[in-house]
C-alpha positions as CSV (number, residue, x, y, z in Angstrom):
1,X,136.4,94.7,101.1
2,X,133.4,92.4,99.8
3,X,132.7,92.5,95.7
4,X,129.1,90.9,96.6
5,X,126.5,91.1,99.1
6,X,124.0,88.3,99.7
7,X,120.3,89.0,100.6
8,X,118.3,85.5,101.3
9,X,115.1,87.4,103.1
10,X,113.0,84.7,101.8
11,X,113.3,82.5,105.1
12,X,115.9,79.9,103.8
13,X,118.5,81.5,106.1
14,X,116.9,83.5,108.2
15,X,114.2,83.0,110.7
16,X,111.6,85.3,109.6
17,X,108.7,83.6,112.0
18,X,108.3,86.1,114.3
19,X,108.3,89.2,111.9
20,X,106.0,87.8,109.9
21,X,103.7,86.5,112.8
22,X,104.0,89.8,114.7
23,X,102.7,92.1,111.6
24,X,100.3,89.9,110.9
25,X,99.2,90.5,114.7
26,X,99.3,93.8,114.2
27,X,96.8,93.5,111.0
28,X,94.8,91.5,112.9
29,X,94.2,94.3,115.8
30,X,93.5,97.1,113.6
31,X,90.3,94.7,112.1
32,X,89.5,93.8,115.8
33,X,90.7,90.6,115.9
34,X,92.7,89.2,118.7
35,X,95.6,86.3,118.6
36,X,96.6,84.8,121.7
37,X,98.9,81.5,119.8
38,X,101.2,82.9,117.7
39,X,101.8,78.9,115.8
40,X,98.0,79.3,114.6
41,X,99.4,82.3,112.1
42,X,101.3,79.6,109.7
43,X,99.1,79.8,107.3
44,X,100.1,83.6,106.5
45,X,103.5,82.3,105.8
46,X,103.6,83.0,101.4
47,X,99.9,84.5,100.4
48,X,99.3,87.7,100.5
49,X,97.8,89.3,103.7
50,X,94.8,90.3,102.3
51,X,94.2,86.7,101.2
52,X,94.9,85.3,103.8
53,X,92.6,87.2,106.4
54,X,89.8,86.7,103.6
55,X,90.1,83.0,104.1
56,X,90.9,82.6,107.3
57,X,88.1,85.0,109.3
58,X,85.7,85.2,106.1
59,X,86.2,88.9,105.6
60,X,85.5,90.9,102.6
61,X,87.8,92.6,100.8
């Protein structure tokens, strides 16, 4: 039996990429917004969402 569990969700051992792009996506397509490259969504990776889609299609909050 294991005494400890380890949890790294912070993308050092795991590949979170596609998680993270595809709710992102989904974010995107409830504002209307459509992504077709999935690499242009990099710049989500570590600010918040609501941040992030501020900055990046100059919406309001």
């Amino acid at each position: 039996m294991y005494e400890v569990i380890l949890l790294a969700l912070d993308g050092t051992l795991p590949d979170l990429r596609m998680g993270i792009t595809n709710a992102v996506r989904f974010a995107l397509a409830h504002l209307g917004i459509t992504i077709h490259d999935p690499d242009s969504l990099t710049a989500f990776f570590g600010p918040r969402l609501l941040e992030s889609c501020a900055r990046s299609y100059r919406l309001d909050s």
